[in-house]
Phi, psi and omega in degrees: 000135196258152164269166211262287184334302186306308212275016183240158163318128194293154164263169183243147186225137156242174213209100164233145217233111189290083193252143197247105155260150198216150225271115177030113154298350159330292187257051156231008182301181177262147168256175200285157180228108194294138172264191182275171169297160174308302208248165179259068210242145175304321178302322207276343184290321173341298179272003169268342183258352213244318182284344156293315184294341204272313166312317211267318165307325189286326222258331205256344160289300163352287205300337185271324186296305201285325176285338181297318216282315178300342183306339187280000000 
Protein backbone atom coordinates (compact mmCIF):
# COMPACT_ATOMS: atom_id res chain seq x y z
CA UNK A 1 0.00 0.00 0.00
CA UNK A 2 1.65 3.17 -1.14
CA UNK A 3 0.94 6.53 1.09
CA UNK A 4 -1.43 8.71 -0.21
CA UNK A 5 0.76 11.95 0.97
CA UNK A 6 3.97 10.57 -1.10
CA UNK A 7 2.13 9.38 -4.25
CA UNK A 8 0.68 13.04 -5.24
CA UNK A 9 2.45 15.66 -6.82
CA UNK A 10 4.80 18.47 -4.83
CA UNK A 11 3.34 21.68 -4.77
CA UNK A 12 5.00 24.53 -6.22
CA UNK A 13 5.10 27.58 -4.50
CA UNK A 14 6.82 30.89 -5.92
CA UNK A 15 7.96 33.39 -3.80
CA UNK A 16 8.61 36.95 -5.24
CA UNK A 17 11.07 39.44 -3.92
CA UNK A 18 11.24 42.75 -4.97
CA UNK A 19 14.57 44.55 -5.11
CA UNK A 20 14.33 48.14 -5.94
CA UNK A 21 17.33 49.62 -7.97
CA UNK A 22 17.97 52.88 -8.03
CA UNK A 23 19.66 54.92 -10.64
CA UNK A 24 23.68 56.06 -10.72
CA UNK A 25 24.20 59.04 -8.30
CA UNK A 26 25.80 60.87 -11.08
CA UNK A 27 22.76 61.16 -12.78
CA UNK A 28 20.48 62.19 -9.77
CA UNK A 29 22.66 65.26 -8.89
CA UNK A 30 20.94 68.60 -9.12
CA UNK A 31 21.38 70.73 -12.18
CA UNK A 32 23.61 73.50 -12.47
CA UNK A 33 21.97 76.63 -12.37
CA UNK A 34 23.74 80.02 -13.97
CA UNK A 35 22.91 82.70 -11.77
CA UNK A 36 22.12 86.16 -12.88
CA UNK A 37 24.43 88.93 -13.66
CA UNK A 38 25.40 91.46 -11.41
CA UNK A 39 24.92 94.19 -13.48
CA UNK A 40 22.07 94.62 -16.23
CA UNK A 41 23.97 95.48 -19.39
CA UNK A 42 22.71 93.57 -22.79
CA UNK A 43 26.21 91.53 -23.19
CA UNK A 44 25.63 90.50 -19.67
CA UNK A 45 21.89 89.16 -20.26
CA UNK A 46 23.45 87.61 -23.33
CA UNK A 47 25.67 85.45 -21.56
CA UNK A 48 22.93 84.81 -19.10
CA UNK A 49 20.62 83.47 -21.43
CA UNK A 50 23.17 81.66 -23.27
CA UNK A 51 24.34 79.82 -20.08
CA UNK A 52 20.93 78.96 -19.16
CA UNK A 53 20.12 77.47 -22.28
CA UNK A 54 23.70 75.63 -21.92
CA UNK A 55 22.20 74.55 -18.09
CA UNK A 56 18.45 73.17 -19.77
CA UNK A 57 20.85 70.93 -22.17
CA UNK A 58 23.14 69.36 -19.68
CA UNK A 59 19.88 68.68 -17.33
CA UNK A 60 17.64 67.05 -20.86
CA UNK A 61 21.02 65.04 -21.55
CA UNK A 62 20.81 64.02 -17.95
CA UNK A 63 17.35 62.76 -18.56
CA UNK A 64 18.28 60.84 -21.48
CA UNK A 65 21.06 59.20 -19.88
CA UNK A 66 18.44 58.09 -17.16
CA UNK A 67 15.91 56.91 -19.66
CA UNK A 68 19.18 54.64 -21.35
CA UNK A 69 20.14 53.20 -17.92
CA UNK A 70 16.12 52.10 -17.12
CA UNK A 71 15.84 50.70 -20.49
CA UNK A 72 18.33 48.13 -19.62
Amino acid sequence: MLCGACSSKPQVVTVTDTVYIRPPEYLLKPCAKTAPPASGTNWDLLQFAIGLGLDLDACNERIGLIKEWSAQ
